[in-house]
N, C-alpha and C positions, 0 to 999 in steps of 0.2 A: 705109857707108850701105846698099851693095846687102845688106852681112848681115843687117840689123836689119831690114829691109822680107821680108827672107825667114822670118825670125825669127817676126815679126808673125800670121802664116798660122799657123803650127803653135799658139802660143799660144792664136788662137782656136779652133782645131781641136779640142786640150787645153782645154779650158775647157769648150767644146761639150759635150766627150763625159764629161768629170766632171761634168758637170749633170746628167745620165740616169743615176749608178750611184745603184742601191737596195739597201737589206739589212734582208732578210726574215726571219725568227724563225721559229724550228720549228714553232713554234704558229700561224702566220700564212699567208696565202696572199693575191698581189697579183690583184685583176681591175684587165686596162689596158683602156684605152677608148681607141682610134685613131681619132681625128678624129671623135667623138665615136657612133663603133660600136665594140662590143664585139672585142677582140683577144687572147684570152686570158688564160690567167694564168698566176700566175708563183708558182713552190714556194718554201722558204727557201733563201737564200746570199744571193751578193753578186749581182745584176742589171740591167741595163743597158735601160732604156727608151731611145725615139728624144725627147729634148727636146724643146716646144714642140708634138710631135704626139702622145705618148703621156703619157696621165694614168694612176698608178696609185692604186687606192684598195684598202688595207689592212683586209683580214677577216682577228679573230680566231676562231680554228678552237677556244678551248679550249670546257670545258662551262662555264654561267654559270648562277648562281644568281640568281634575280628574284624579290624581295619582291612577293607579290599585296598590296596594300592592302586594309585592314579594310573587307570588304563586308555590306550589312545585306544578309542574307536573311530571307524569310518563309516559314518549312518548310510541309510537304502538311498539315501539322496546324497550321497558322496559329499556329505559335510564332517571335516575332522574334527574331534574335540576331543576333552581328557575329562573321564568319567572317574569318580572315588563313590564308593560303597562301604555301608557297613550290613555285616552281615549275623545274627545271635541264634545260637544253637546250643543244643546241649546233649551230654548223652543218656540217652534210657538203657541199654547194654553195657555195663563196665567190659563183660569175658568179649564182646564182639570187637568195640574198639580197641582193646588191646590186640588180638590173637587176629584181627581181618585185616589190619591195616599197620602198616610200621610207625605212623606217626598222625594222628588221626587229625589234632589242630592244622597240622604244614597239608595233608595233602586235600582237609574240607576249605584251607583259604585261598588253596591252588587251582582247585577244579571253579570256585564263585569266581575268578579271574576269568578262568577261557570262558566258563559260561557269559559273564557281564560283556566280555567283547562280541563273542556269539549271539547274545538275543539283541543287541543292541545294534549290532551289524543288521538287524531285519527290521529295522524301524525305520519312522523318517524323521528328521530334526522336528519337526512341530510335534510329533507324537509323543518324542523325547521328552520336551516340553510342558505339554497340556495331559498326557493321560500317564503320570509316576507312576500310580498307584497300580494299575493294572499290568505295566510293566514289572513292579516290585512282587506283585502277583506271583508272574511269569516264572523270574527269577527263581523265586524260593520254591514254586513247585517242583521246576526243572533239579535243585541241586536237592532236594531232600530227597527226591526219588534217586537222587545216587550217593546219597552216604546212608540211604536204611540199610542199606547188609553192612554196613559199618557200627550198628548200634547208634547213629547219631539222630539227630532230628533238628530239622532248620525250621524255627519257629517263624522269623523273619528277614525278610534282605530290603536293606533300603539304600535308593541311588542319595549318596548325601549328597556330590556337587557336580555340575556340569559348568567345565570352561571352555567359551564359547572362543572360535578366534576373534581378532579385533576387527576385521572385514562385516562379520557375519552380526558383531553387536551394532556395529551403525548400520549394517542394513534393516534389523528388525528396527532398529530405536526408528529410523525414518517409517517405517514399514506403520509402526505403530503411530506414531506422527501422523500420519495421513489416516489414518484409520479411525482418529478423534475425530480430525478436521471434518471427514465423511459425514459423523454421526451428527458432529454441530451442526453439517450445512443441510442434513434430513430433519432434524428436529426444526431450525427455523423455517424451511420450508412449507410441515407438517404445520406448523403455527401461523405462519401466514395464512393455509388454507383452511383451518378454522375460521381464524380471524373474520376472512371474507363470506364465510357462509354463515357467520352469526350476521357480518354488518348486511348481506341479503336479505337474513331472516328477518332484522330491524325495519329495512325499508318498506320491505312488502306490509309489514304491520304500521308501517307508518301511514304509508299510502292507501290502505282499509281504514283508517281512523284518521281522519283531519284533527280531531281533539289529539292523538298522541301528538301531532306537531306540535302542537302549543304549549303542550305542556315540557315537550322538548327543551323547545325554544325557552320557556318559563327559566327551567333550571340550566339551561347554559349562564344565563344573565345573572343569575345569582354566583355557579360558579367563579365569571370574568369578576362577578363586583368583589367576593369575600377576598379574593387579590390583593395584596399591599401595593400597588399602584396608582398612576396619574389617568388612566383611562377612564376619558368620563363617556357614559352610554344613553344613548337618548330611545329608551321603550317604542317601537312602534309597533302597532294594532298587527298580527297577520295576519287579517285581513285585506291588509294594503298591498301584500305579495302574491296573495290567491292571483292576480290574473297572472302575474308572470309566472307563475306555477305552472297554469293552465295552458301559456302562450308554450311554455318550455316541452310538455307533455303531447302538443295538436304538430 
């Protein structure tokens, strides 16, 4: 009897102190709250709180990806559309996000909402558009500078989609439409007016040299003959045209 009453003591002893062992993940970091202040924290392994007085609660240290839900904005040129965002951050503080903020995920995916209607409210639909990046910029400067006394950090925010209403896609689809058409009818243009300052530059070199004529003339008739046709060509001297050249020129 005297061993089992001694027995007794160590068991709860044992028992005690495997109630307080914790294991901690690479990726994780414990903040303990001792009687209900703040007492550090605690890295990954195996770790040993005091039972019944120390509480620890569990911050994931990885990056986290957050769906911003589908937000209506009304851009600087009062076009409506429904913007979605992702937004990845992560915490470098475990004691700050715990102890500065009630819920540190609900209120960083809360504030990327007002912000994304906010910067996007000061844009204009083509900006929306053509410059994301600097926009996505914007974004993540603006919300990291408001979850750093949170312990958080917003690495990045990206606008994933913009939907455009169905008014506003055929007017760019035409918009764009005409905007090929433009370029085609500048490009033949451009080609035409080469075209014609080469065939200038031909003539005035033809009209310095009476041999280029001929020789012109030579390889047109060769050209016409290599031809798989009935055209029969009868050669004549130009020489025989020299006056009506001349008549054409006085």
């Amino acid at each position: 009897m005297p061993a089992v009453g001694a027995i007794i003591p160590i068991l709860v002893v044992l028992g005690w102190f495997l109630l307080g062992l914790r294991v901690i993940n690479e990726y994780e970091q414990g903040v303990i709250l001792r009687l209900g202040r703040f007492g550090g924290l605690k890295t990954a392994g195996l770790k040993w709180i005091i039972p019944f007085v120390d509480r620890m609660i569990v911050i994931d240290m990885r990056t986290t990806a957050e769906q911003v839900p589908p937000q209506d904005v009304i851009t600087r040129d009062n076009v409506s559309v429904k913007v979605s965002a992702v937004i990845y951050f992560r915490v470098l503080q475990a004691d700050r996000a715990f102890l500065q903020v009630t819920d540190f995920l609900f209120a960083t995916s809360q504030f990327a909402q007002t912000t994304l209607r906010s910067v996007l409210g000061q844009v204009d639909m083509d900006d929306l558009l053509s410059q994301r990046d600097k926009i996505n910029m914007r974004l993540q400067e603006i919300i990291d500078k408001h979850t750093e006394p949170w312990g958080v950090k917003v690495s990045a925010v990206e606008v994933k989609q913009v939907d455009l209403p169905d008014e506003m896609r055929r007017a760019m689809a035409k918009q764009a439409e005409a905007e090929r058409e433009r370029r085609s009818k500048v490009i033949a243009a451009e080609g035409e007016f080469q075209a014609s300052e080469k065939l200038g530059q031909a003539a005035d070199i033809i009209a310095r040299s009476p041999g280029a004529l001929q020789l012109r003339y030579l390889q047109t008739l060769v050209e016409i003959s290599a031809e798989k046709n009935s055209t029969i060509l009868f050669p004549l001297p130009i020489e025989l045209l020299k006056p009506f050249l001349d008549g054409a020129k006085k």
